[in-house]
C-alpha positions as CSV (number, residue, x, y, z in Angstrom):
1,X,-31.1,-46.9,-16.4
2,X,-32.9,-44.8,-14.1
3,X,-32.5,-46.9,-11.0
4,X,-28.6,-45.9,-12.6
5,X,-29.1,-42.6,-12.5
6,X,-30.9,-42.3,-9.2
7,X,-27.9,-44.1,-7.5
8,X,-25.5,-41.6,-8.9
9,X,-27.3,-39.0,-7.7
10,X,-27.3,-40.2,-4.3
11,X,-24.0,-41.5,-3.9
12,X,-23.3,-37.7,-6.0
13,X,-24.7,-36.0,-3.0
14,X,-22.9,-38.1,-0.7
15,X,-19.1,-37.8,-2.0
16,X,-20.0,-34.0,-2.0
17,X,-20.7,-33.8,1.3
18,X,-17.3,-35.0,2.6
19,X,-16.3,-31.8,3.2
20,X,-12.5,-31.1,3.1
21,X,-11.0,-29.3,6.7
22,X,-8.2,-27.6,5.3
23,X,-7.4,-25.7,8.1
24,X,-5.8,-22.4,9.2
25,X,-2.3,-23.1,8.7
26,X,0.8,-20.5,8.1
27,X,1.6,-21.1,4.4
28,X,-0.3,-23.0,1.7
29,X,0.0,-25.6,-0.5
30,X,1.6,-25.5,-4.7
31,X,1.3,-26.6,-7.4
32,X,4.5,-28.7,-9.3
33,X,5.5,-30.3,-12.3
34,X,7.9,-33.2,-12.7
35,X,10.6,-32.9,-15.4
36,X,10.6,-36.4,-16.0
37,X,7.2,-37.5,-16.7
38,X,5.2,-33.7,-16.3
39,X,3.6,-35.0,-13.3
40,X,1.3,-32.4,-11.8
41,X,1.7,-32.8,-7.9
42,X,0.6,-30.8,-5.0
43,X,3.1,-30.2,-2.1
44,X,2.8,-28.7,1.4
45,X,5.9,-27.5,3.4
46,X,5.5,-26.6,7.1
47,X,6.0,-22.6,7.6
48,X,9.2,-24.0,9.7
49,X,10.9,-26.3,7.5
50,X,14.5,-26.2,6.5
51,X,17.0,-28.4,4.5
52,X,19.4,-29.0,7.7
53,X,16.9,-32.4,9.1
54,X,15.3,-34.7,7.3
55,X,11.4,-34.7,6.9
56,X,8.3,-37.9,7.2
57,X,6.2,-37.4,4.2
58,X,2.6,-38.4,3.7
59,X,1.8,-39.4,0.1
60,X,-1.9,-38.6,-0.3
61,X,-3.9,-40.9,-3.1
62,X,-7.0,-38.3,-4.2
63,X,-10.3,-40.6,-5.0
64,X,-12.9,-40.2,-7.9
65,X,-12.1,-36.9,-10.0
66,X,-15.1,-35.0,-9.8
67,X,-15.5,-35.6,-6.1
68,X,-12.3,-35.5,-4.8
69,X,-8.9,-34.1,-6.1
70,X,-5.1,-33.5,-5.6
71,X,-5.6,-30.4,-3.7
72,X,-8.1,-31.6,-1.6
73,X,-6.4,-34.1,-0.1
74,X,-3.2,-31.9,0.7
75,X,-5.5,-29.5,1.9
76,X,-6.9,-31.4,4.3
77,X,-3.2,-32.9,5.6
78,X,-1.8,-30.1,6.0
79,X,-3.0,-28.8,9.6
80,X,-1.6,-32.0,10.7
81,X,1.8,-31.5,8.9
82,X,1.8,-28.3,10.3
83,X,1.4,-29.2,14.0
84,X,3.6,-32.5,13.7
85,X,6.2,-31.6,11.5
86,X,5.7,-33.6,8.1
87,X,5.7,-33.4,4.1
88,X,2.7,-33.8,2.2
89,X,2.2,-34.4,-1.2
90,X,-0.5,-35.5,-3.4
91,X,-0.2,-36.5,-6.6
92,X,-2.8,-35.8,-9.5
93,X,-4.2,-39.4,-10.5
94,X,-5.7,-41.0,-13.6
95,X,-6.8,-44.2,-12.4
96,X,-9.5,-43.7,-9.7
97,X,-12.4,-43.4,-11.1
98,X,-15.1,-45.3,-8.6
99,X,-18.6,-44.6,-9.8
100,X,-18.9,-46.0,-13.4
101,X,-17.5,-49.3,-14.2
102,X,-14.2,-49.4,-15.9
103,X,-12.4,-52.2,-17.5
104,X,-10.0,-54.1,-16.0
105,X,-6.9,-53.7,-18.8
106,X,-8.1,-49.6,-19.3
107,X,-8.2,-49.5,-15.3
108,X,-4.9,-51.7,-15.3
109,X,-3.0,-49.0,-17.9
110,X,-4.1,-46.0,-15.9
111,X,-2.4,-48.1,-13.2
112,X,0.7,-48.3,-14.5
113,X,0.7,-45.0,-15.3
114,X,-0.1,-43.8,-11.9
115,X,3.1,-45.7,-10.4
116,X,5.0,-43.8,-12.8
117,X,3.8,-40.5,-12.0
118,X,3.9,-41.1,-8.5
119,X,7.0,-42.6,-7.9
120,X,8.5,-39.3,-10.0
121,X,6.7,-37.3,-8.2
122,X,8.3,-39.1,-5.0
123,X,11.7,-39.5,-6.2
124,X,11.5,-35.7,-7.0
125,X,10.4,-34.0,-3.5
126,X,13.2,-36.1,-1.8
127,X,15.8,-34.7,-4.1
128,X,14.7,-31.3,-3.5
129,X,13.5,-31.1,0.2
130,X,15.7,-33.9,2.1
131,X,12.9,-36.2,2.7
132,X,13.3,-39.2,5.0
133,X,13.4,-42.1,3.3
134,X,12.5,-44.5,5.8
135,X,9.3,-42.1,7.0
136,X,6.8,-41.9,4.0
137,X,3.4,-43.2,4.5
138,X,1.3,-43.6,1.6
139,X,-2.6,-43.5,2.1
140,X,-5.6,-43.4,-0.4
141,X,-8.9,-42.1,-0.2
142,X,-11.9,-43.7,-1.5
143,X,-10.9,-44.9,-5.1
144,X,-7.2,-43.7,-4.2
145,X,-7.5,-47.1,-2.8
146,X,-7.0,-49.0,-6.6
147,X,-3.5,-46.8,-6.9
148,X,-2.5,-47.3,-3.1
149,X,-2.9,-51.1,-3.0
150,X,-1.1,-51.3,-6.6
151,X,1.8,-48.8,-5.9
152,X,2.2,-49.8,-2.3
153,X,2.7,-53.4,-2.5
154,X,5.0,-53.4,-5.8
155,X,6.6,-50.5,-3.9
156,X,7.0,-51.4,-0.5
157,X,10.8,-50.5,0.0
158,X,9.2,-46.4,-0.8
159,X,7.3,-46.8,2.4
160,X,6.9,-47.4,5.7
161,X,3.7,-47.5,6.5
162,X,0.2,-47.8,4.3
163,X,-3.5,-46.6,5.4
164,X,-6.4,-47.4,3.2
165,X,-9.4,-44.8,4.2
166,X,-12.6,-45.9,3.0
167,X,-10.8,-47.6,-0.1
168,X,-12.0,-49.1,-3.0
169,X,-9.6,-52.4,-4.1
170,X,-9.8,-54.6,-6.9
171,X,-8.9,-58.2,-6.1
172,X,-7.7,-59.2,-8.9
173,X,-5.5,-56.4,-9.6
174,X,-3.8,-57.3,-6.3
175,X,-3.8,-61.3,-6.9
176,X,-1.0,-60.4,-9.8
177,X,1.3,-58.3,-7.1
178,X,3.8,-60.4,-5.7
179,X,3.6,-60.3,-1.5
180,X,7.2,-60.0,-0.6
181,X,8.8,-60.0,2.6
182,X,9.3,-56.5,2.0
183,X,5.1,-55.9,1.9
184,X,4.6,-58.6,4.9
185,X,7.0,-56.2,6.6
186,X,5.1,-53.2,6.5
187,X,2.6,-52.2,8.9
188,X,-0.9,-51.4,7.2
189,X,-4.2,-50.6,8.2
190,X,-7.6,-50.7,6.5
191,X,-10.5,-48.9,7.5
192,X,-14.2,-48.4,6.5
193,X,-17.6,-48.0,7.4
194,X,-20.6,-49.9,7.4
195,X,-22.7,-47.0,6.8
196,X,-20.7,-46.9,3.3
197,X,-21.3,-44.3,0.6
198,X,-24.9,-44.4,0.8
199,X,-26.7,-42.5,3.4
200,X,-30.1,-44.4,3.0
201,X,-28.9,-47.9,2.8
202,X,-25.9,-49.5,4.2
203,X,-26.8,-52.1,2.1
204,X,-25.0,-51.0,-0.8
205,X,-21.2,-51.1,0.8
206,X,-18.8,-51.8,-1.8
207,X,-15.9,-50.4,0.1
208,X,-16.7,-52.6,2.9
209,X,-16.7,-55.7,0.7
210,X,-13.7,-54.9,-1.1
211,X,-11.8,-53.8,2.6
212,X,-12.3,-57.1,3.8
213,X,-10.9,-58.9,0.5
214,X,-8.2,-56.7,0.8
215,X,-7.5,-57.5,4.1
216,X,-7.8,-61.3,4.0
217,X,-5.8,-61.7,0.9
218,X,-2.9,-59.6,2.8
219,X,-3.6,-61.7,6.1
220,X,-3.3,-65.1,3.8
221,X,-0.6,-64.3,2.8
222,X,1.7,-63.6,5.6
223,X,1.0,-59.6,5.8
224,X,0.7,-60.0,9.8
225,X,1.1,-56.4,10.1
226,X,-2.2,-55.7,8.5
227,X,-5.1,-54.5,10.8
228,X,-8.6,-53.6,9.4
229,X,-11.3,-51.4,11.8
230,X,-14.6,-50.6,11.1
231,X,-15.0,-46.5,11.8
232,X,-18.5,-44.7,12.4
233,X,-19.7,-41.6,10.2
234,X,-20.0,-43.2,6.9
235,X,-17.6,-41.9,3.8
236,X,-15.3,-39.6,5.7
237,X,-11.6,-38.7,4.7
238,X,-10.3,-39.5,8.4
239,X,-6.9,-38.5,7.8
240,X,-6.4,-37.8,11.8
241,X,-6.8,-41.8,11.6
242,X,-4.0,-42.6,9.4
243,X,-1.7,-40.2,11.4
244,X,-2.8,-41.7,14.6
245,X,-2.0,-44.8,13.1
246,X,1.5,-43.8,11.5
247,X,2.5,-42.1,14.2
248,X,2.4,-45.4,16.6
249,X,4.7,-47.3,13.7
250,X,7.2,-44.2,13.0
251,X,9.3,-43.3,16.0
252,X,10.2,-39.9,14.0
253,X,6.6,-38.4,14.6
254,X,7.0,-39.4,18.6
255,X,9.0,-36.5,19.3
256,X,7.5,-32.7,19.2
257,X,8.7,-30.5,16.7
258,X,10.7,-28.2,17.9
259,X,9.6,-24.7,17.8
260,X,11.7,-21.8,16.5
């Protein structure tokens, strides 16, 4: 127990210090509810959007609450949406929780919840802000990765393109998603870093472990698409990654928005 609680403290200090770059941007994020399932969502509009053109979206998976949150991770999207001309939205998530251990059907029914809340959330902002379907990347953070690989791959006609950033994944989860042309379709990319969560030892790399099982069960299984990098800096959000990324797969983010 207390070689327990020293590691939480460490790896504590560590998520903490993954500071969140929100940027100096126009207009802020909100705050929304579903009507359907009372999903709590937060949304960022560029200061130029308008109804009369479609809009990419980035859905933003938030890791463990405590460390990381819904806010966070539109906060630190939205300079990017604002100099490129997307959506972002980040829904509030009950399944990633990365630190303690959590069983596999409790972890599975927070799962299913998630997809449901997200998927309202989803279906929601394109109904109200004319949303390009065939744009949306989804991307998780830390253990946003358990939602993204579950939502993304039962999901994959919602998405274009899917970036796991430092992402926790459990195997077996994934072993029960069906890989359908649909998924070996879509362009992904896993990243990580072999500095891992813990700034002492590299040693203790979960993440790492779990990218590369990600990534070779995708590969296996005809997911050509799929690309995994090993990134300096340890633990870090990266979202400028993902974009870089997405943008080279989504000929919508090629052009320059245009400026009023």
């Amino acid at each position: 127990m207390p070689a327990l609680a020293a590691a939480l403290t460490v790896l504590a200090a560590t998520l903490a210090g993954c500071p969140v770059n929100a940027g100096d941007t126009p207009v802020k994020e909100f705050k929304a509810v579903t009507a359907g399932t009372k999903a709590t969502y937060y949304l960022y509009l560029p200061s130029y959007h308008d109804r009369s053109r479609s809009w990419p979206m980035v859905v933003t998976l938030h890791g463990t609450y405590g460390f990381d949150s819904a806010r966070a991770q539109v906060r630190e999207w939205r300079q990017l949406a604002e100099e490129h001309g997307f959506v972002v939205l980040a829904p509030a998530l009950k399944s990633t929780q990365g630190i303690l251990p959590v069983g596999r059907h409790a972890r599975l029914k927070d799962l299913q919840q998630d997809e449901n809340r997200v998927i309202d959330a989803i279906n929601e902002v394109r109904r109200k802000y004319n949303i390009d379907p065939a744009a949306v990347m989804i991307t998780g953070f830390s253990a946003g990765g358990y939602p993204l690989y579950y939502i993304a791959l039962r999901n994959p006609e919602l998405f274009s393109v899917m970036v796991a950033r430092m992402c926790n994944c459990d195997l077996e989860i994934l072993k029960t998603i069906p890989v359908t042309e649909k998924v070996r379709a879509m362009p992904m990319l896993i990243f990580f870093s072999k500095t891992g969560i813990n700034p002492i030892s590299s040693h203790f790399n979960p993440v790492a472990v779990q990218s590369w099982a990600a990534f070779r069960y995708l590969r296996q299984h005809g997911c050509t698409k799929a690309e995994i990098k090993d990134v300096r800096g340890g633990h870090q959000r990266n979202p400028e990654l993902a974009f870089i990324f997405w943008r080279a797969h989504q000929k919508q983010l090629r052009r320059p928005r245009q400026q009023d």
